[in-house]
Residue frames as qw, qx, qy, qz and C-alpha x, y, z in Angstrom:
[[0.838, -0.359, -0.092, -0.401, -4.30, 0.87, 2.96],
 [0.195, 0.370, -0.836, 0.356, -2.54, -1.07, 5.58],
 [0.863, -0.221, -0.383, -0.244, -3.79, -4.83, 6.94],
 [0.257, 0.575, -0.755, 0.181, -2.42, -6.22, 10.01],
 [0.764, -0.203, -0.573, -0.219, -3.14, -9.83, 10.59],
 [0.746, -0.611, 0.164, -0.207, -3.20, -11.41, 14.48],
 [0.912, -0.107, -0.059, 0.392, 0.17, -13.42, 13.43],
 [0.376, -0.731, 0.114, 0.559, 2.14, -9.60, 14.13],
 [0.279, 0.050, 0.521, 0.805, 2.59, -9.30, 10.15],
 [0.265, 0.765, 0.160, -0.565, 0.81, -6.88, 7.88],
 [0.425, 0.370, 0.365, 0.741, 0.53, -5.47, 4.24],
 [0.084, 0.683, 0.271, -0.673, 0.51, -2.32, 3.28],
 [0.619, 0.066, 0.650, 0.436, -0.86, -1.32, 0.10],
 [0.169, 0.696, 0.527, -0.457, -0.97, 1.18, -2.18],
 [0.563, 0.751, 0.337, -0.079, -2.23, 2.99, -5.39],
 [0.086, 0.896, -0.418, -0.123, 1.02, 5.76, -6.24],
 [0.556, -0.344, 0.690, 0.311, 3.87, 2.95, -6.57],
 [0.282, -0.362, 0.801, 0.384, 4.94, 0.71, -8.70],
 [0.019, -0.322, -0.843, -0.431, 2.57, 0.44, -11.68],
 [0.090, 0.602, 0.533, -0.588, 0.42, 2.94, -10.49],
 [0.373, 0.574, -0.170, -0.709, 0.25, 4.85, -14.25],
 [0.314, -0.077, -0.842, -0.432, -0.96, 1.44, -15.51],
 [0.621, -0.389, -0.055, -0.679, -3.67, 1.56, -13.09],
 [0.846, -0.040, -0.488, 0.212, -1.97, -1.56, -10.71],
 [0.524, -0.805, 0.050, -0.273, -0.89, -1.27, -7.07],
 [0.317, 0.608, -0.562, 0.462, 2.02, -1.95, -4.84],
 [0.846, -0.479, -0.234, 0.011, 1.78, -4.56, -1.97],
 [0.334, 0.397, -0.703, 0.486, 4.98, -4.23, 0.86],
 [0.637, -0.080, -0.712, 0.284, 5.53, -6.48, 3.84],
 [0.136, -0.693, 0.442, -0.552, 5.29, -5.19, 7.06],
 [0.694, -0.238, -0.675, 0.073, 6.03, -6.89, 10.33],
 [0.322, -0.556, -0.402, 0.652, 5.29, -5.16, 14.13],
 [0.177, 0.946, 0.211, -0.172, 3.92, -2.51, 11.66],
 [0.052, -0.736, 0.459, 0.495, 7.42, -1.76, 10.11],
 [0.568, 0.617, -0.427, -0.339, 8.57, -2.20, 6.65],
 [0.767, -0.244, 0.586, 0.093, 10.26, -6.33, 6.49],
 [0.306, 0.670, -0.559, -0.380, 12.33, -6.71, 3.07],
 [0.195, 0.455, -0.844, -0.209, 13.59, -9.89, 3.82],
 [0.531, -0.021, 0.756, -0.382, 11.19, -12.21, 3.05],
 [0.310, 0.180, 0.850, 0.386, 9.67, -14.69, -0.03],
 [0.227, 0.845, 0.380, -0.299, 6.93, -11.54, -0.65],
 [0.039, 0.913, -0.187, -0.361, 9.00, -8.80, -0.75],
 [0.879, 0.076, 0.157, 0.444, 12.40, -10.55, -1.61],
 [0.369, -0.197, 0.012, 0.908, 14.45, -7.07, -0.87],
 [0.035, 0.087, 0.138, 0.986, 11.70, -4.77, -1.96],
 [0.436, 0.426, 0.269, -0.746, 8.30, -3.71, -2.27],
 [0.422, 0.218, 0.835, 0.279, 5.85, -5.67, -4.98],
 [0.081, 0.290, -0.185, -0.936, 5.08, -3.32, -7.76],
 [0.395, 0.290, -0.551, -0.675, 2.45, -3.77, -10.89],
 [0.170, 0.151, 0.895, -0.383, -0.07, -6.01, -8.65],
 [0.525, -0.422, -0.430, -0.601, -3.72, -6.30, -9.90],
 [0.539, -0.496, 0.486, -0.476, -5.98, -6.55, -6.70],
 [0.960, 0.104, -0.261, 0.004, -6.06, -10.50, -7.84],
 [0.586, 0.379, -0.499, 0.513, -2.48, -10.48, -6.89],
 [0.131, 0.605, -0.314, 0.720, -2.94, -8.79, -3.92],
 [0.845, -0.235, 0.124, -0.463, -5.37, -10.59, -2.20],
 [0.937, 0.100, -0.328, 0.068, -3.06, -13.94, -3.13],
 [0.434, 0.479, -0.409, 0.644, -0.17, -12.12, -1.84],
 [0.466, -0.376, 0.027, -0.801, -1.74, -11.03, 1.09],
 [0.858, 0.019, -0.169, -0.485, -2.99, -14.45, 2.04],
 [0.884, -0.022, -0.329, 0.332, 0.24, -15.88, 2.34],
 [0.094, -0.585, 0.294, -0.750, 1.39, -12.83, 4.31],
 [0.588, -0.421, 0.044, -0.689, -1.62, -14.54, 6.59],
 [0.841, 0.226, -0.490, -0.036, -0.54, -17.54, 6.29],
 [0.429, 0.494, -0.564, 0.505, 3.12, -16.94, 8.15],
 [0.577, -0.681, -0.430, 0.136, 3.30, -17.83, 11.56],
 [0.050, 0.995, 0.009, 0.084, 4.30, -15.30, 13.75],
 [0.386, -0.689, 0.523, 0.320, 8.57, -16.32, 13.78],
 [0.752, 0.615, 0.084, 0.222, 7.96, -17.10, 10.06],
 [0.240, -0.719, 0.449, 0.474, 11.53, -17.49, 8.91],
 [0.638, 0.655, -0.018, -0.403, 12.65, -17.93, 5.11],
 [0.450, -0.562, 0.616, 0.319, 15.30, -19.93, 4.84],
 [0.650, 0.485, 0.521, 0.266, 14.38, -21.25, 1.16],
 [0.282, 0.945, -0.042, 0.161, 14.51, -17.30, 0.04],
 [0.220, -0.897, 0.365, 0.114, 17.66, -16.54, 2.41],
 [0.666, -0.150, 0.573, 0.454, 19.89, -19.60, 0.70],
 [0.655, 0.551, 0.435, 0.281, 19.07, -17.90, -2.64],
 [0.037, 0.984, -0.093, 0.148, 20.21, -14.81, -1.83],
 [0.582, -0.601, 0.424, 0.346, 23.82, -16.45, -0.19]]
């Protein structure tokens, strides 16, 4: 399943990933419809072993972002 909100971001989420043979889903970023890594969601990957609880929070702050959300709290952790 893929969401994409009016601020030009998106999730996409789904069942086969990461925790998917514990019965748990897989949330990743997207932004202009393409994959986005480098943000306080994802933080370089794709969110694995998600109840839908999680997803929906996650999600939410996806919605949140305005649409030239930039991270600069995540990108100094990563320098």
């Amino acid at each position: 399943m893929s969401q994409d909100f009016e601020n030009g971001w998106g999730v996409s989420v789904i069942g086969h990933g990461y925790g998917s043979d514990e019965g748990l889903l897989e949330l990743a970023v997207l932004k202009g419809g393409n994959l986005h890594y480098d943000n306080p969601v994802a933080m370089g990957d794709v969110c694995g072993w998600l109840t839908e609880e999680d997803v929906a929070e996650l999600s939410a702050i996806v919605k949140s972002w305005a649409p030239d959300q930039t991270s600069p709290e995540w990108e100094d952790e990563e320098e």
